[in-house]
C-alpha positions as CSV (number, residue, x, y, z in Angstrom):
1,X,0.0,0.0,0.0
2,X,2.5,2.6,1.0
3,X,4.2,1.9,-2.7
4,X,0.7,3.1,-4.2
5,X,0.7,6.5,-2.9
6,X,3.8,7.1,-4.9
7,X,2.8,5.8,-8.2
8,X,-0.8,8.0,-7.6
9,X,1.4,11.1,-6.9
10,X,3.3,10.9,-10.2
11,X,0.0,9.6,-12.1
12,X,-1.7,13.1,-10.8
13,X,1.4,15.1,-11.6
14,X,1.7,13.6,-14.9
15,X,-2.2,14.4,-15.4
16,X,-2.0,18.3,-14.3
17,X,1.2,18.5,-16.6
18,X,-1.5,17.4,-19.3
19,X,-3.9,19.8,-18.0
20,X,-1.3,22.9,-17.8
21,X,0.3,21.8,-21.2
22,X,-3.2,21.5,-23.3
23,X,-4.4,25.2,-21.4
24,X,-3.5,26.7,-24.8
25,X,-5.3,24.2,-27.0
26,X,-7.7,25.9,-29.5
27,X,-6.8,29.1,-29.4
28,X,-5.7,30.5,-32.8
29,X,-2.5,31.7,-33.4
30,X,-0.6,33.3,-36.0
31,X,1.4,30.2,-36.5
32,X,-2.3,28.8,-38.0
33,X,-2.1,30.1,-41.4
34,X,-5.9,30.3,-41.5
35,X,-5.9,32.6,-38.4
36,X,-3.2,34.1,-39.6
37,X,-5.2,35.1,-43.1
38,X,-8.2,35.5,-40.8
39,X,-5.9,38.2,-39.0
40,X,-5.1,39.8,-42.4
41,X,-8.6,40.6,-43.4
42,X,-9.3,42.0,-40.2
43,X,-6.5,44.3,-40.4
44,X,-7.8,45.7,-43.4
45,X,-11.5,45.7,-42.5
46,X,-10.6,47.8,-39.7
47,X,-8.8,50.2,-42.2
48,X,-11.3,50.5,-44.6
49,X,-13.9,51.3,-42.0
50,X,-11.8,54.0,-40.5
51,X,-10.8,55.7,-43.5
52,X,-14.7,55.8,-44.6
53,X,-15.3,57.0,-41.3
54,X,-12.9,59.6,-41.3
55,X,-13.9,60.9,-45.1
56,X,-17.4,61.6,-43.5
57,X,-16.0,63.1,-40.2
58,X,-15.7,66.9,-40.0
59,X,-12.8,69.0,-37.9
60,X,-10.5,67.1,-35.5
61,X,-10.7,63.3,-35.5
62,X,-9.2,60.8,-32.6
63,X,-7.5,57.7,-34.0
64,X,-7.2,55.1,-31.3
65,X,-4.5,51.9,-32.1
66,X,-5.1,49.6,-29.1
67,X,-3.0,46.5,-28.5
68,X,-3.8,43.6,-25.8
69,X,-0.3,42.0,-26.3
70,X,-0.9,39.3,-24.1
71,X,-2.7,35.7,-23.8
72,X,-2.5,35.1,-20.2
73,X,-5.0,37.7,-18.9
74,X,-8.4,38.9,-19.7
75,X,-7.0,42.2,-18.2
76,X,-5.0,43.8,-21.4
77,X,-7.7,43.1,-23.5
78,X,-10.4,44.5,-20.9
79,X,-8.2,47.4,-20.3
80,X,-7.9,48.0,-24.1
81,X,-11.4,47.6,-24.7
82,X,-12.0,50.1,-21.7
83,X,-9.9,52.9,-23.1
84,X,-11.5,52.5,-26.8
85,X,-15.0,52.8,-24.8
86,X,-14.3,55.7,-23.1
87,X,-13.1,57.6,-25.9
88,X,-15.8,56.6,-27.6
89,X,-17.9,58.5,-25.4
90,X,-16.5,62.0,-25.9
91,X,-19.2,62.4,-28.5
92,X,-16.4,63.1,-31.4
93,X,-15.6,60.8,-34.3
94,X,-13.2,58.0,-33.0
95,X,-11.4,55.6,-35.9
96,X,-10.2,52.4,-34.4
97,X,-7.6,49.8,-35.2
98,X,-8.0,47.2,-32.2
99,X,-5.7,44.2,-32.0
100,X,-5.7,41.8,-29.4
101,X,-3.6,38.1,-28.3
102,X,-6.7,37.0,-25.7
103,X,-8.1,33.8,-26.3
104,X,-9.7,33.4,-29.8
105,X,-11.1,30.1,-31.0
106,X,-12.2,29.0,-33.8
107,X,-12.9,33.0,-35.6
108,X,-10.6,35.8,-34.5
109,X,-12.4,38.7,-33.3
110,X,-9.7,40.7,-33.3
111,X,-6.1,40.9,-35.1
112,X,-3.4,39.6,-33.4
113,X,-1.4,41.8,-31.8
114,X,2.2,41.7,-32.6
115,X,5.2,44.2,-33.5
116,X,4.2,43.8,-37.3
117,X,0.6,44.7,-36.6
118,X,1.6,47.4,-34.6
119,X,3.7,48.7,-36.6
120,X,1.4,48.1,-39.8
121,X,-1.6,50.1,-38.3
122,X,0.5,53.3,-37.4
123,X,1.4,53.3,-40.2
124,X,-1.8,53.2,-41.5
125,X,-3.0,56.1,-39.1
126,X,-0.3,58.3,-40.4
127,X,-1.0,58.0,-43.8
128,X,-4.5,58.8,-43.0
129,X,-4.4,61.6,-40.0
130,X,-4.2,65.0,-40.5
131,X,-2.0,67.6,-38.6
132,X,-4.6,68.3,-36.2
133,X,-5.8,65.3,-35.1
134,X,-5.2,63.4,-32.5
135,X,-3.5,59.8,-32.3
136,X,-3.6,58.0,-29.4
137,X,-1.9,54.9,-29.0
138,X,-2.8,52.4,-26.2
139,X,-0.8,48.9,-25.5
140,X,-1.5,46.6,-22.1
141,X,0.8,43.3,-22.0
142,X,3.7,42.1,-19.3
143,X,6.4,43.7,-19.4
144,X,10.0,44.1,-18.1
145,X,12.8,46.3,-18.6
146,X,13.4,48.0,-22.1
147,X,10.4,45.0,-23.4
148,X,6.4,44.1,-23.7
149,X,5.5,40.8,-23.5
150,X,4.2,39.5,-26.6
151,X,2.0,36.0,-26.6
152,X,-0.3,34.7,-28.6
153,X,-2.5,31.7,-27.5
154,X,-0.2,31.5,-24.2
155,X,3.1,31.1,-26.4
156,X,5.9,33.7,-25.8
157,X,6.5,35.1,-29.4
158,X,9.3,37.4,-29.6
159,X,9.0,41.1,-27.2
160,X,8.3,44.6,-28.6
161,X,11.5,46.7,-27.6
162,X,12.0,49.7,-26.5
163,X,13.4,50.8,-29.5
164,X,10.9,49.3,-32.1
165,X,8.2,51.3,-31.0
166,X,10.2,54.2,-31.2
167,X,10.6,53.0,-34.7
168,X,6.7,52.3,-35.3
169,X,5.6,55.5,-33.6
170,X,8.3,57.8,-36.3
171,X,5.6,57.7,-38.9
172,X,3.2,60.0,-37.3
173,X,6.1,62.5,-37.2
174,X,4.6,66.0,-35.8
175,X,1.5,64.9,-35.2
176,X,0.1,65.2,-31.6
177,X,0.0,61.7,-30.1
178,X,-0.5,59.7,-26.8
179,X,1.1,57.0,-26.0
180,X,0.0,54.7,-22.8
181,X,1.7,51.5,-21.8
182,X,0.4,49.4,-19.4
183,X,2.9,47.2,-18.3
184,X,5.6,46.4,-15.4
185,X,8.4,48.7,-16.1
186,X,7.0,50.7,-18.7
187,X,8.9,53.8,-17.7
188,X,12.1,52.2,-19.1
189,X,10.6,52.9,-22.5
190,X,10.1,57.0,-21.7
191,X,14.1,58.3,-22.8
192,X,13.1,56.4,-26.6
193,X,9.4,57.6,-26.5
194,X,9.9,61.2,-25.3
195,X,9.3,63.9,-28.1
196,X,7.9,67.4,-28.3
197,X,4.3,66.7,-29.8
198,X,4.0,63.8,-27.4
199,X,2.8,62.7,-24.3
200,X,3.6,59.2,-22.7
201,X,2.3,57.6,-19.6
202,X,3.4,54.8,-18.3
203,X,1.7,52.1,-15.4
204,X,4.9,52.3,-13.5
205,X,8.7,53.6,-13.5
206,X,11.8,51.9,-15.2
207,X,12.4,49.8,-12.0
208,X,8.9,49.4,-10.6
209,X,6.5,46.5,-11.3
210,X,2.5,47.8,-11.8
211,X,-0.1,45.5,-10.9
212,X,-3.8,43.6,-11.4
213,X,-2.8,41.3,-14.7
214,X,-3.4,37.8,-13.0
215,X,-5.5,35.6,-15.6
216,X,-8.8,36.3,-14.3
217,X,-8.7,40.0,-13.7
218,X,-11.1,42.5,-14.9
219,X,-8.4,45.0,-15.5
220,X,-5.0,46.4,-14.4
221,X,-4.5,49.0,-11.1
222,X,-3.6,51.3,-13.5
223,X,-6.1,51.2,-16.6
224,X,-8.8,51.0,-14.1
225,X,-8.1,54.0,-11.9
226,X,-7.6,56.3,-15.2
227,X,-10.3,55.2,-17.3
228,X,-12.6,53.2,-14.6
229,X,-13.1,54.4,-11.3
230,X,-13.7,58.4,-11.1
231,X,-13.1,59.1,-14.6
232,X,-14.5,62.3,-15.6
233,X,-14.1,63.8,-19.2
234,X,-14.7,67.3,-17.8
235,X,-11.5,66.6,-16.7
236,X,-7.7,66.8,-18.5
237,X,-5.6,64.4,-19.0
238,X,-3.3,66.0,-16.6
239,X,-6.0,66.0,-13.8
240,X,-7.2,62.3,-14.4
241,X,-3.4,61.0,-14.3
242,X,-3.0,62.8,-10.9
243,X,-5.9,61.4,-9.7
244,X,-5.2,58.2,-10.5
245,X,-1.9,58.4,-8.7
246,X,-3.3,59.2,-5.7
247,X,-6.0,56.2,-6.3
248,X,-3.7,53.7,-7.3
249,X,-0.9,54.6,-4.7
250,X,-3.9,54.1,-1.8
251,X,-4.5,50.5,-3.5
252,X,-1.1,49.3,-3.2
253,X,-0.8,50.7,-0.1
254,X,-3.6,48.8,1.3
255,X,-1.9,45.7,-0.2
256,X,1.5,46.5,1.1
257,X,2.4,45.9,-2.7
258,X,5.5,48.6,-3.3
259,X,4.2,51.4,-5.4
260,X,4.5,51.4,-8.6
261,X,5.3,54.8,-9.9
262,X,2.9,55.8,-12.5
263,X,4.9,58.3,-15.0
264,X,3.3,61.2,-17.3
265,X,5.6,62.9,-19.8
266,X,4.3,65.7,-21.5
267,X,6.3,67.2,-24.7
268,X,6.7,70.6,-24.5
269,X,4.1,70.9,-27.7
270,X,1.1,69.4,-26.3
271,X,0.8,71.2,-23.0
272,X,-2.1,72.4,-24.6
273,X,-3.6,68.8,-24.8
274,X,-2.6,67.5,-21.5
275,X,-4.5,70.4,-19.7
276,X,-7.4,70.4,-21.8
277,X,-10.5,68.7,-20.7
278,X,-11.2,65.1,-22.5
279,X,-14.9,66.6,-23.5
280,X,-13.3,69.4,-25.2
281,X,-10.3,67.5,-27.3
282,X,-13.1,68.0,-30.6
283,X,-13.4,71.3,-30.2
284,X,-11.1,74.3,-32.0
285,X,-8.7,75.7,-29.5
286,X,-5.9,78.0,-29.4
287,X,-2.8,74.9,-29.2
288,X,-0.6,77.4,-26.8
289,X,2.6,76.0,-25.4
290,X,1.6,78.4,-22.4
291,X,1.4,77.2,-19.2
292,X,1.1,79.4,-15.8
293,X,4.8,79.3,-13.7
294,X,4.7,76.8,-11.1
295,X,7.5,76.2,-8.2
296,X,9.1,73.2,-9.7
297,X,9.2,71.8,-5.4
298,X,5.2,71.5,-5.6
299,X,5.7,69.0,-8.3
300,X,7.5,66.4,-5.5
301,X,5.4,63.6,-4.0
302,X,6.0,62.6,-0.1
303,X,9.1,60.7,-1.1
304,X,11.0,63.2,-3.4
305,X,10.4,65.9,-0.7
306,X,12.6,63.5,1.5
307,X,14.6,63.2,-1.0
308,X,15.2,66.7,-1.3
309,X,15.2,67.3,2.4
310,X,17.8,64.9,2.2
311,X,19.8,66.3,-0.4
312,X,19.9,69.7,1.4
313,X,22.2,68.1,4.2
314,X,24.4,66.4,1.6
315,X,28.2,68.0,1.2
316,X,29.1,69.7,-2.3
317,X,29.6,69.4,-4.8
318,X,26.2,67.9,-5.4
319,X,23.0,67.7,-7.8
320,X,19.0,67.3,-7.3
321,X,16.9,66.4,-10.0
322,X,13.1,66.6,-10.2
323,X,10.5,64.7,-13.0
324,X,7.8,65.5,-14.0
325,X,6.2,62.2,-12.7
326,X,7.0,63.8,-8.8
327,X,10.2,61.7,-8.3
328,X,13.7,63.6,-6.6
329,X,17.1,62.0,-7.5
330,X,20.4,63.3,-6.1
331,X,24.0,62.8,-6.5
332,X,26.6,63.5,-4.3
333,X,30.6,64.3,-5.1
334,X,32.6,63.2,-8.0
335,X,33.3,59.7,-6.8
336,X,30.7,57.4,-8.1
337,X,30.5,53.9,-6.6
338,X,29.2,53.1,-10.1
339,X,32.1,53.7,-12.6
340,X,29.8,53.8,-15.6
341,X,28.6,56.7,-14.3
342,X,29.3,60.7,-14.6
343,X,31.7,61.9,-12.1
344,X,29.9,65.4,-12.2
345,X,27.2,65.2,-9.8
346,X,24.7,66.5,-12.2
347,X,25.1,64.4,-15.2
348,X,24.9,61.9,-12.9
349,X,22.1,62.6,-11.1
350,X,20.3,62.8,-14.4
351,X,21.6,59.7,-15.3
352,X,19.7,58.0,-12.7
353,X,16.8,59.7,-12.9
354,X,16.6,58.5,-16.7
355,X,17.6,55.0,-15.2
356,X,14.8,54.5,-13.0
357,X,12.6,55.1,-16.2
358,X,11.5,58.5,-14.8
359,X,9.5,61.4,-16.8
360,X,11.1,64.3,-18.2
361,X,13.9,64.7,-15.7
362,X,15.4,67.9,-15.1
363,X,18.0,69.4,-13.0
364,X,16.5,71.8,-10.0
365,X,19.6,73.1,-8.3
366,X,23.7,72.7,-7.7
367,X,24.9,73.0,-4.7
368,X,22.8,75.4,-2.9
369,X,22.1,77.1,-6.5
370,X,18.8,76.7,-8.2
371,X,19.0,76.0,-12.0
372,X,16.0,75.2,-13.1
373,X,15.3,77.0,-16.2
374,X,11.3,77.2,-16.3
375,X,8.2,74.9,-17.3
């Protein structure tokens, strides 16, 4: 008898194996070369419709190119179709191209989303858009370092880099765009992505993980507390993404989960947009670069006013640093313990800043000596 138990135990293990193994069986992928014709025609069925929409749409038109870039949650493809919804609802004309890697059987619903399809749609919007409209660019997946996790019917195909989507994004040139990454270290993709006529939020900072993409969840932290939970469109972009902040930070909190660092960079071009109320993105405005002076200190959460509390009792030579996203980074004398690092305090605090995947960082003061040079 006690020889049985054994035997049952590696019968069982054998069986969940088989279970675990066959979890992906049925779901199209692009390796299918039906699926991956059905993928084809949907790519161009979306086109078509959004080209006739936009020949029949008057004054500024949104363009929305979501991406779900991942099999192994219904979050990134709830949290795409969330985002394309509320858009949607600004009451403007909206022209979508909608991919998506969650489970498809049988008929794709949606084209898979890949680098190529990506790639193939922005550069289908920019052939399309005109200088006023608006593109906004949406992609939930895993992610890590300088990568998005691409899978397709819960195979790992090869990631979306940092630098390809810099590379797919270059099409729509001077055209205002947003770009929104949901994914665990998205903020390591901010020093390719930055540009004047854009703005780029991330779900977390280049070393921070964000959270709420188990199989079964309804959506991530992030997507939800920006587009879900309290989302007004009398409100700007600028005003939503500081609310969600303070929303998501209370969540992790709660969970004792670290926080994740939720990044906004706006280009210096598309103030206009990032302080403009959502309802009002349709309407003819005056696109100033204006913005009212602000004391750069205000723009520092809890921790980067101990940072800079810190910094103040710190020996010279030294350098503080301040994004945009409410973070403070200092560096101290001309002896880095890292020798791949500046030796002037400055560049090197800037250097970190940019490491930790942090938005628009900028040097605040030298010494005792403020430097910063405006908004």
């Amino acid at each position: 008898m006690r020889k049985s138990k054994p035997t049952f135990t590696v019968q069982s293990l054998s069986a969940l194996i088989a279970v675990v193994a066959l979890s992906g069986c049925g779901e199209l992928s692009p390796g299918n070369p039906n699926a991956q014709n059905q993928s084809m025609l949907l790519e161009q069925r979306q086109d078509a419709q959004a080209v006739q929409a936009a020949t029949q749409a008057t004054g500024r038109r949104v363009w929305f190119a979501g991406f779900a870039m991942n099999s192994t949650s219904t979050a990134f493809q709830n949290d795409m179709e969330l985002v394309s919804r509320r858009l949607s609802e600004l009451g403007g004309p909206v022209l979508k191209y909608e991919d998506s890697n969650g489970p498809q059987k049988d008929k794709l619903n949606f084209p898979f989303a890949t680098p190529a399809t990506l790639a193939n749609a922005i550069k289908e919007i920019s052939s399309h858009a005109g200088p006023d409209d608006i593109v906004v660019v949406f992609i939930s997946t895993h992610g890590n370092r300088k990568i998005l996790s691409v899978n397709v019917a819960h195979h790992e195909l090869k990631p979306l880099t940092a630098a390809q989507l810099s590379s797919a994004l270059a099409p729509l040139e001077n055209r205002p765009t947003i770009v929104i990454i949901a994914a665990c270290f998205s903020g390591s993709f901010l020093p390719e992505l930055q540009a004047a006529r854009r703005i780029v939020i991330t779900s977390a900072s280049g070393e921070r993980a964000s959270f709420g993409c188990q199989a079964d969840s309804q959506n991530t932290f992030f997507t939800e507390a920006l587009f879900a939970k309290g989302f007004d469109a009398s409100k700007s972009l600028s005003r939503l993404m500081a609310d969600a902040k303070i929303r998501i930070a209370q969540r992790e909190h709660e969970l004792r989960f670290r926080n994740s660092e939720p990044q906004m960079s706006v280009g210096v071009k598309l103030r206009w947009l990032a302080e403009r109320p959502l309802k009002d993105w349709f309407q003819p405005g005056d696109e100033t670069t204006d913005v009212p002076a602000v004391d750069p200190l205000s723009l520092l959460g809890n921790a980067g006013k101990n940072a800079y509390r810190e910094y103040q009792s710190q020996p010279v030579p030294r350098a503080f640093v301040i994004s945009s996203g409410g973070a403070g980074q200092y560096a101290v004398g001309t002896t880095p313990h890292d020798r791949s690092l500046p030796d002037d305090p400055a560049a090197r605090a800037l250097a970190l800043c940019n490491r930790r995947g942090l938005a628009d960082c900028r040097l605040y003061a030298i010494d005792d000596r403020v430097v910063w040079t405006g908004n």
